[in-house]
MARDRENSE-659470 format. One record per residue (C-alpha): residue in one letter; x, y, z; residue number from 1. Coordinates in nm, 3 decimals. Example, Ala and Ser with C-alpha at 12.3 -4.5 7.8 and 13.67 -1.06 7.14 Angstrom:
2
{a, {1.230, -0.450, 0.780}, 1} {s, {1.367, -0.106, 0.714}, 2} 
END
This chain:
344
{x, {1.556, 1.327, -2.399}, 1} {x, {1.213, 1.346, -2.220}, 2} {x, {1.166, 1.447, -1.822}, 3} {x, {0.906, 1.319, -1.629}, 4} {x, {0.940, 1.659, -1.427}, 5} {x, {0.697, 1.773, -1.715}, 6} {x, {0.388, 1.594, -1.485}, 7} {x, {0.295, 1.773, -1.182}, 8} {x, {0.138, 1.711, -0.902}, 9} {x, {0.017, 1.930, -0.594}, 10} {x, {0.298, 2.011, -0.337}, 11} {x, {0.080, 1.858, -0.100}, 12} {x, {0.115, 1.526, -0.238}, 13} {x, {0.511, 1.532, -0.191}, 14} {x, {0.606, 1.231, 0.039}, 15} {x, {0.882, 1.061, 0.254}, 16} {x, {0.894, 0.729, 0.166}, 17} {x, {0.901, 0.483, 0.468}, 18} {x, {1.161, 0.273, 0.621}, 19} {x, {1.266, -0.020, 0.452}, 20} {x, {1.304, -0.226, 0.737}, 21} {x, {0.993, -0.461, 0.637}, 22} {x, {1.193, -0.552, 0.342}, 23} {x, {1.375, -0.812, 0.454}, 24} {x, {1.052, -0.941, 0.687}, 25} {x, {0.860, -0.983, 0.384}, 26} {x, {1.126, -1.179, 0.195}, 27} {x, {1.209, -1.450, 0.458}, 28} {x, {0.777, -1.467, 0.490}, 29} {x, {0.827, -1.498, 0.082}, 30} {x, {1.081, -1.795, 0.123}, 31} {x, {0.898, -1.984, 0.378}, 32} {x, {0.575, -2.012, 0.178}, 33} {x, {0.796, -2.097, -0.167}, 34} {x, {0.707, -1.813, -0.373}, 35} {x, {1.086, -1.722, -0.402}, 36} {x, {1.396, -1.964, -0.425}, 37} {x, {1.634, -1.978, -0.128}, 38} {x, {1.999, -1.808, -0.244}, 39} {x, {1.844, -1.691, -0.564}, 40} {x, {1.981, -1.387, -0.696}, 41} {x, {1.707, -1.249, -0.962}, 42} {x, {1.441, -1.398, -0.727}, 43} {x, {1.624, -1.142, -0.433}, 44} {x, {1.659, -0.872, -0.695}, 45} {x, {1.291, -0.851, -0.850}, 46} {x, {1.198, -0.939, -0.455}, 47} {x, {1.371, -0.594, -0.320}, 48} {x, {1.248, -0.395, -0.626}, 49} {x, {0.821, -0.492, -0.585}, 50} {x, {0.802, -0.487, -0.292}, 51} {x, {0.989, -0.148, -0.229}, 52} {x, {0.697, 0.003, -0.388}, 53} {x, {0.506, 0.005, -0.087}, 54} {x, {0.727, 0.210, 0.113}, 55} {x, {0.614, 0.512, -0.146}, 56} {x, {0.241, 0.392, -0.119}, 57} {x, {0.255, 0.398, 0.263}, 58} {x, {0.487, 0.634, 0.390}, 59} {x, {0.331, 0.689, 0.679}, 60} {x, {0.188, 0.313, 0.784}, 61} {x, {0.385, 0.155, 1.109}, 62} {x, {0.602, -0.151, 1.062}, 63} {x, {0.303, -0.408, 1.051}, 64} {x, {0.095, -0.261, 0.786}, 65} {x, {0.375, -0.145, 0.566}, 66} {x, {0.419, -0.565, 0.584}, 67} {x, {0.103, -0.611, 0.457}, 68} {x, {0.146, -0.392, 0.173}, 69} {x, {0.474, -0.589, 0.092}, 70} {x, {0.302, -0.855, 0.051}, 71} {x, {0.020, -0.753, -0.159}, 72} {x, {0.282, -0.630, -0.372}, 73} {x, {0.460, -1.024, -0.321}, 74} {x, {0.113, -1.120, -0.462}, 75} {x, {0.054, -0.880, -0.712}, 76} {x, {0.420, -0.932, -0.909}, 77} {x, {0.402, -1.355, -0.857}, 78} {x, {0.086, -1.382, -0.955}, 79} {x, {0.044, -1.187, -1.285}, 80} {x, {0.385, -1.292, -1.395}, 81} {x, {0.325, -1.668, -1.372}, 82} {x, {0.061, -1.612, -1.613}, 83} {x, {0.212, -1.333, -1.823}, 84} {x, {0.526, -1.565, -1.887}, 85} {x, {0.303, -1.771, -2.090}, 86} {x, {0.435, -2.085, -1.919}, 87} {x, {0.017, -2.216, -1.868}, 88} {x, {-0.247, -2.248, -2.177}, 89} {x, {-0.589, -2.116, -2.154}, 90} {x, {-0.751, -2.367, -1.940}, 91} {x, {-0.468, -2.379, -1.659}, 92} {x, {-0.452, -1.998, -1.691}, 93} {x, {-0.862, -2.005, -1.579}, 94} {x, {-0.817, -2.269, -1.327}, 95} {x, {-0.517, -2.036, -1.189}, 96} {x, {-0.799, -1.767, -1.168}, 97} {x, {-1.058, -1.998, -1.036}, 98} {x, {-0.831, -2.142, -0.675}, 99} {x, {-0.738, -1.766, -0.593}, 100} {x, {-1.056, -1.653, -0.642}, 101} {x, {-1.177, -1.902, -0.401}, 102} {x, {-0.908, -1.863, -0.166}, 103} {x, {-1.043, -1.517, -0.125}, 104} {x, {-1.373, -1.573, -0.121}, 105} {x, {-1.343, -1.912, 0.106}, 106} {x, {-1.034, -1.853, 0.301}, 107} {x, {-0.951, -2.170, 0.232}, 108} {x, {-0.627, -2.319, 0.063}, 109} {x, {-0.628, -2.572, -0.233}, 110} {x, {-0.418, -2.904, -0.238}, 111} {x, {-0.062, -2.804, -0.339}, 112} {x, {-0.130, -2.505, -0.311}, 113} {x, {0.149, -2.237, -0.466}, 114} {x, {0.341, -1.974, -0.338}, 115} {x, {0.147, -1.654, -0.445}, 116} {x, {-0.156, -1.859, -0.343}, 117} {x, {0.004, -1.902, 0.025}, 118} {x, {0.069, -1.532, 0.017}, 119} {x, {-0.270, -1.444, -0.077}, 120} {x, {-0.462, -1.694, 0.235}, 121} {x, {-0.191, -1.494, 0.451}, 122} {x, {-0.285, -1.137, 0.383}, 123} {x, {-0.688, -1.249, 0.391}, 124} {x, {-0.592, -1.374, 0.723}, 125} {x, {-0.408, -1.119, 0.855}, 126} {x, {-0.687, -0.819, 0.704}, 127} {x, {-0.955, -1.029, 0.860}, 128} {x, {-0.834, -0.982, 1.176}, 129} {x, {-0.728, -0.634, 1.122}, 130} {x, {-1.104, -0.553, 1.050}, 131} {x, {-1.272, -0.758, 1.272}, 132} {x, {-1.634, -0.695, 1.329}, 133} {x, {-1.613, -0.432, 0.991}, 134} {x, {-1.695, -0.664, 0.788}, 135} {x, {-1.789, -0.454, 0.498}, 136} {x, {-1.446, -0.323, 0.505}, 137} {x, {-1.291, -0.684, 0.429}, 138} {x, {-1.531, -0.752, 0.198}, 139} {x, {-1.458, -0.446, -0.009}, 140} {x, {-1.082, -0.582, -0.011}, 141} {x, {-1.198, -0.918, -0.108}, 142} {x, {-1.375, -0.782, -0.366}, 143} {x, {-1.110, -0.590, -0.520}, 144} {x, {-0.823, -0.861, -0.500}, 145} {x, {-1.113, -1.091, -0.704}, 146} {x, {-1.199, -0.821, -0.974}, 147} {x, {-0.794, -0.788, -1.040}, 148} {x, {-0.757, -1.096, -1.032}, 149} {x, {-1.088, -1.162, -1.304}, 150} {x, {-0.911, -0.842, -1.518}, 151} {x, {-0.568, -1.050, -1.607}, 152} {x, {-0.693, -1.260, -1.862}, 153} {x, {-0.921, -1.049, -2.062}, 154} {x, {-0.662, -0.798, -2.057}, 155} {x, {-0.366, -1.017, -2.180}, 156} {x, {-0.640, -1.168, -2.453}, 157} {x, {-0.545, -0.788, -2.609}, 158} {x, {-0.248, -0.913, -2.704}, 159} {x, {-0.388, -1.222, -2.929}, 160} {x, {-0.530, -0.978, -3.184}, 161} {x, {-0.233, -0.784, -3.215}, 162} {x, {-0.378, -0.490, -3.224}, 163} {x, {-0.371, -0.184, -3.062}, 164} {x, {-0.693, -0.027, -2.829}, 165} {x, {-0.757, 0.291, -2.833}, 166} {x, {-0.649, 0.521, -2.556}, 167} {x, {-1.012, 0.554, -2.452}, 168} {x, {-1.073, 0.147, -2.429}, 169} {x, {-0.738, 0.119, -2.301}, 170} {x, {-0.762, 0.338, -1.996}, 171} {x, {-1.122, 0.155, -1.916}, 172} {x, {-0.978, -0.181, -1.929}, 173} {x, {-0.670, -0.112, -1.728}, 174} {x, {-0.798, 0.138, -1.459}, 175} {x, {-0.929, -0.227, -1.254}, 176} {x, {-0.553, -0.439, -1.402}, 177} {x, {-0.331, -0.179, -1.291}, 178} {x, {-0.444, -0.283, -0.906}, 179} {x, {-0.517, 0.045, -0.756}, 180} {x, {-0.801, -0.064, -0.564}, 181} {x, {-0.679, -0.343, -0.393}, 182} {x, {-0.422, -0.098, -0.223}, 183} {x, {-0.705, 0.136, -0.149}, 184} {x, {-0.913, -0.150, 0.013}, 185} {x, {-0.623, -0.267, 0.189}, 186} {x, {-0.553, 0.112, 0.367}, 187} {x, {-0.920, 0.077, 0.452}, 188} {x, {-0.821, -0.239, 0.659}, 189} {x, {-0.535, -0.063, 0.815}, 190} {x, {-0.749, 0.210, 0.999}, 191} {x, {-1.016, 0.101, 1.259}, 192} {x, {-1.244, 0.384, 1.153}, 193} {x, {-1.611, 0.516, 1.225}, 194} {x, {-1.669, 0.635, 0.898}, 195} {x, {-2.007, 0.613, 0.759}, 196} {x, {-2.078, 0.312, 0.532}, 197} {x, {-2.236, 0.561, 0.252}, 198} {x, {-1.854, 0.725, 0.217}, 199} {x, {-1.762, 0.410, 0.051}, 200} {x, {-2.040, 0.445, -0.210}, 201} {x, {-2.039, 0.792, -0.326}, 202} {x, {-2.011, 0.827, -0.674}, 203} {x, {-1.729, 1.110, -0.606}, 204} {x, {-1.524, 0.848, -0.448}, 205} {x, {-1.595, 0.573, -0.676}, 206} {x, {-1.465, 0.843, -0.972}, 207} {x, {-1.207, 0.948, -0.763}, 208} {x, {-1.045, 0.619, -0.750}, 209} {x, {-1.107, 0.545, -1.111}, 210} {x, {-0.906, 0.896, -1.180}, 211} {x, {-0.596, 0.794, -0.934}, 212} {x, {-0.602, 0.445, -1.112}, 213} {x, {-0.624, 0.587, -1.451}, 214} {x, {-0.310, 0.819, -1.400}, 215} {x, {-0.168, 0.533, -1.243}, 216} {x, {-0.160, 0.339, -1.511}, 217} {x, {-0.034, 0.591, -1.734}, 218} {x, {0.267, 0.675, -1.528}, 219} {x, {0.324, 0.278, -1.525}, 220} {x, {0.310, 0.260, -1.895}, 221} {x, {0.579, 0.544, -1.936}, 222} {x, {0.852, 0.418, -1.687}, 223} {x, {0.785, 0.077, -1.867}, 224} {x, {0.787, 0.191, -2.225}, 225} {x, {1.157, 0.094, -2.254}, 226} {x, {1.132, -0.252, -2.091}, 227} {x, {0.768, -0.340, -2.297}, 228} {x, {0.897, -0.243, -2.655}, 229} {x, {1.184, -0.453, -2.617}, 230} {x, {0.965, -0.727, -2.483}, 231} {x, {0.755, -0.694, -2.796}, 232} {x, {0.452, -0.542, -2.604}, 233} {x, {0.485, -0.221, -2.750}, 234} {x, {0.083, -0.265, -2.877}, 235} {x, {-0.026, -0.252, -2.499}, 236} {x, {0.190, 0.053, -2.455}, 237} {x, {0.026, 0.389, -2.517}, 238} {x, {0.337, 0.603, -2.526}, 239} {x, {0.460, 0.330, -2.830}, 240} {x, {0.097, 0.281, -2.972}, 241} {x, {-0.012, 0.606, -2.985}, 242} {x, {0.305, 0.686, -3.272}, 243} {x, {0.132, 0.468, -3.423}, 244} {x, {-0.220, 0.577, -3.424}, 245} {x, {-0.220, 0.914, -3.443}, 246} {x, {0.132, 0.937, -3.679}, 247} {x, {0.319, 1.163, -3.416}, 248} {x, {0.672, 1.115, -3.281}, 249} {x, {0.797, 1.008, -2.969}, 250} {x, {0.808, 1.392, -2.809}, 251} {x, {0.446, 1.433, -2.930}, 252} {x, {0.302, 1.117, -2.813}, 253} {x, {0.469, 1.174, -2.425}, 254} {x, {0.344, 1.552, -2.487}, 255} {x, {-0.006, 1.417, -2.492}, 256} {x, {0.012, 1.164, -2.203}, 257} {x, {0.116, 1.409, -1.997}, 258} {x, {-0.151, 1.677, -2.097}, 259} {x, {-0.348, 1.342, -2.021}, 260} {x, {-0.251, 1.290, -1.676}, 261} {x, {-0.256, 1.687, -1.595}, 262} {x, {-0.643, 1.620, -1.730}, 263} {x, {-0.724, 1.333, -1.455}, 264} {x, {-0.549, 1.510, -1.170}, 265} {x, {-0.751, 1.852, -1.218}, 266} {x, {-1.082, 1.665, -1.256}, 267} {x, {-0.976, 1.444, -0.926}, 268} {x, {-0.926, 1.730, -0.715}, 269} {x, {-1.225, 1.917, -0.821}, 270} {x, {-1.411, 1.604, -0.747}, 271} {x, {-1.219, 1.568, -0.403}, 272} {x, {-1.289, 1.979, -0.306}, 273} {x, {-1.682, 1.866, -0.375}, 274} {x, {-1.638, 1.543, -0.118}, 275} {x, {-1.476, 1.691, 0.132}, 276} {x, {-1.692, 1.932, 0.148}, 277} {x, {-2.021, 1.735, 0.183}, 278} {x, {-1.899, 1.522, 0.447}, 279} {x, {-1.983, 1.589, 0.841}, 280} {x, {-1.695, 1.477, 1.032}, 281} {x, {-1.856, 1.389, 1.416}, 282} {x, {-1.482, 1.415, 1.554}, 283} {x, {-1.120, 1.444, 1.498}, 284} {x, {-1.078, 1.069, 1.501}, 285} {x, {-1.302, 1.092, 1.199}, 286} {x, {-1.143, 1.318, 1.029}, 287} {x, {-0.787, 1.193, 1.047}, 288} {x, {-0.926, 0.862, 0.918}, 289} {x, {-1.060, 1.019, 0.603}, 290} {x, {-0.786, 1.253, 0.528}, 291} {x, {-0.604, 0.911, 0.581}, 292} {x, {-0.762, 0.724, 0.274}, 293} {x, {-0.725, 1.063, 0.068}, 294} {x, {-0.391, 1.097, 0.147}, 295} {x, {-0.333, 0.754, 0.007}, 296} {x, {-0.488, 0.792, -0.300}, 297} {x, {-0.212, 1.091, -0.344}, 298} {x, {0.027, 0.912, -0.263}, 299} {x, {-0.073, 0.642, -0.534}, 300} {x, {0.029, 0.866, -0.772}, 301} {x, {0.289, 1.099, -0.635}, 302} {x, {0.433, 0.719, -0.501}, 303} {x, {0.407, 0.572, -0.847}, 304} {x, {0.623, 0.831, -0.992}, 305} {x, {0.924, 0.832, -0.765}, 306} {x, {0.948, 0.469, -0.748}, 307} {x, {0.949, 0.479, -1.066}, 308} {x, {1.252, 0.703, -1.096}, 309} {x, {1.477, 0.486, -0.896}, 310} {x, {1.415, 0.126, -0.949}, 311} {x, {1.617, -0.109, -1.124}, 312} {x, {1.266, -0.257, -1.282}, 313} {x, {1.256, 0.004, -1.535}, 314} {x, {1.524, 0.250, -1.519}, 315} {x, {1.829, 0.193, -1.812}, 316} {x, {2.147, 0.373, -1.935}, 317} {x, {1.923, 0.406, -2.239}, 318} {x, {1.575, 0.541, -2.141}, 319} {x, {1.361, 0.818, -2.308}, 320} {x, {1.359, 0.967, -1.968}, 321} {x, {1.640, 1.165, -1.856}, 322} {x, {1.586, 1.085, -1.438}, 323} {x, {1.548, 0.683, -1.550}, 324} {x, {1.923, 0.690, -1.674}, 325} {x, {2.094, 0.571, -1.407}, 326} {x, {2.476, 0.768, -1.275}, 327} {x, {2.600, 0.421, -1.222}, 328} {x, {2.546, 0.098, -1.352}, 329} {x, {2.215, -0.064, -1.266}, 330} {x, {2.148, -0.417, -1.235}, 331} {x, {1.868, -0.540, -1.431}, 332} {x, {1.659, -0.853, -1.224}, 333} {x, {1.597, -0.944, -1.589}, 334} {x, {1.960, -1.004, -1.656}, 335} {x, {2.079, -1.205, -1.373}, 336} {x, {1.897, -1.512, -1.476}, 337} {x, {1.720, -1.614, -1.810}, 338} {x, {1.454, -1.793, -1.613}, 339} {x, {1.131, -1.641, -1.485}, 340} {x, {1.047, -1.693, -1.114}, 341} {x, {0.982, -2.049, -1.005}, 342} {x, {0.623, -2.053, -0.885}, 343} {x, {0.625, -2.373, -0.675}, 344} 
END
């Protein structure tokens, strides 16, 4: 049996997670634009698991933007699933990419327009208005949403070769497909700040995110391990693919993701002792707003993890990882219906 209590994390980073009173908002908003089925059991099941993420991602946020992370999570799962279930070939796959990419960059919707597309033209709306006359704020989040959305087919073209990356190529590819930034961009929304433009393009932060989505992604690919071996994408795991590679066992493999992770954290927060540093904070207002966006970055990670640990999505009676084995029978969204979700 592995523990994930091997990776650790600054105390500081422990969180509450929020209410999850927007849970149920977010699903009758989810039904009304069709992206789930009405009196659908998996579509209610893989519905409360997503978008419970975002209670660990914004403990702190107040009812309305904790919605708004909901539903970039809405978008997030609907969105790269249609295309990951292989239901579309190549062409509809880019045409897929092409209408959300101009729904964000438009703000307009296409004719027939589908549910994770509706979702998307909501949360542009609604972070337009949150930003207002900080314009370079939305466009950062535009920008992001775009550049995930531009990273799912490349990434998923690993799988044609059927090969494995190495760790090195894997962690580049994946630090923009996990979709770290468009949660970063979107806490930037939340906060009507007076922070200097520059702070945004600091090469510290820029790396600083990178770390966060890097470790990210590698807490991702254990919880998943399980679930992606038995899917047969073990050669986009690198807990499975690094057995291979580097002829180690299971123990040895998890040994060195986690001396991987403990690697990215230390270099993030020697990074983040340099920023703070350098910046002049005019007031308190300031201040609060930039501990704000660090804060969340933390809590990407230390969020990741125990979500991770609880939800049906990945934990099983038979996982590697001791805390994923359930006391009590979990209900897998997978096995309530054979079906993927109906993208209408």
């Amino acid at each position: 049996m592995l523990s994930l209590n091997e990776i650790k994390f600054p105390s500081s980073w422990d969180l509450t997670p929020n209410t999850d009173s927007y849970i149920e908002y977010v699903y009758q908003e989810a039904l009304e634009m069709q992206v789930w089925r009405p009196n659908n059991k998996r579509d209610r099941i893989a519905h409360n698991n997503v978008v419970s993420l975002s209670r660990f991602f914004w403990p702190n946020a107040d009812f309305e933007r904790v919605v708004m992370g909901g539903e970039l999570m809405v978008w997030f799962f609907t969105f790269d699933d249609a295309i990951d279930a292989g239901e579309f070939n190549d062409s509809e796959c880019l045409e897929l990419v092409r209408r959300m990419d101009s729904i964000f960059m438009e703000g307009i919707l296409p004719e027939n327009p589908t549910g994770p597309e509706r979702m998307a033209h909501l949360l542009r709306l609604k972070c337009e208005k949150m930003c207002g006359k900080r314009k370079d704020t939305f466009n950062r989040f535009i920008t992001s949403c775009i550049q995930w959305v531009d990273s799912i087919i490349p990434f998923n073209k690993i799988k044609d070769s059927g090969a494995s990356p190495h760790l090195e190529l894997y962690s580049f590819l994946r630090r923009v497909n996990i979709g770290a930034y468009p949660c970063v961009t979107l806490s930037e929304c939340m906060i009507d700040h007076d922070l200097d433009i520059s702070i945004w393009y600091d090469p510290r932060w820029i790396k600083m995110n990178e770390n966060i989505a890097i470790v990210v992604t590698l807490i991702n690919d254990l919880v998943s391990y399980e679930k992606e071996v038995k899917d047969q994408m073990g050669m986009l795991n690198p807990l499975y693919f690094l057995q291979n590679q580097t002829k180690s066992n299971l123990i040895e493999s998890y040994k060195k993701m986690v001396d991987l992770i403990d690697y990215w954290v230390k270099d993030f927060l020697r990074i983040e002792e340099s920023f703070i540093k350098s910046y002049p904070f005019k007031s308190d207002f300031q201040r609060e707003c930039f501990h704000f966006m660090l804060d969340h970055l933390h809590y990407l990670i230390s969020g990741s993890k125990m979500w991770s640990m609880q939800t049906p999505r990945y934990c099983s009676p038979t996982s590697p990882f001791i805390e994923m084995r359930p006391p009590s029978p979990v209900i897998n969204p997978q096995s309530v219906e054979n079906d993927h979700p109906q993208v209408l």
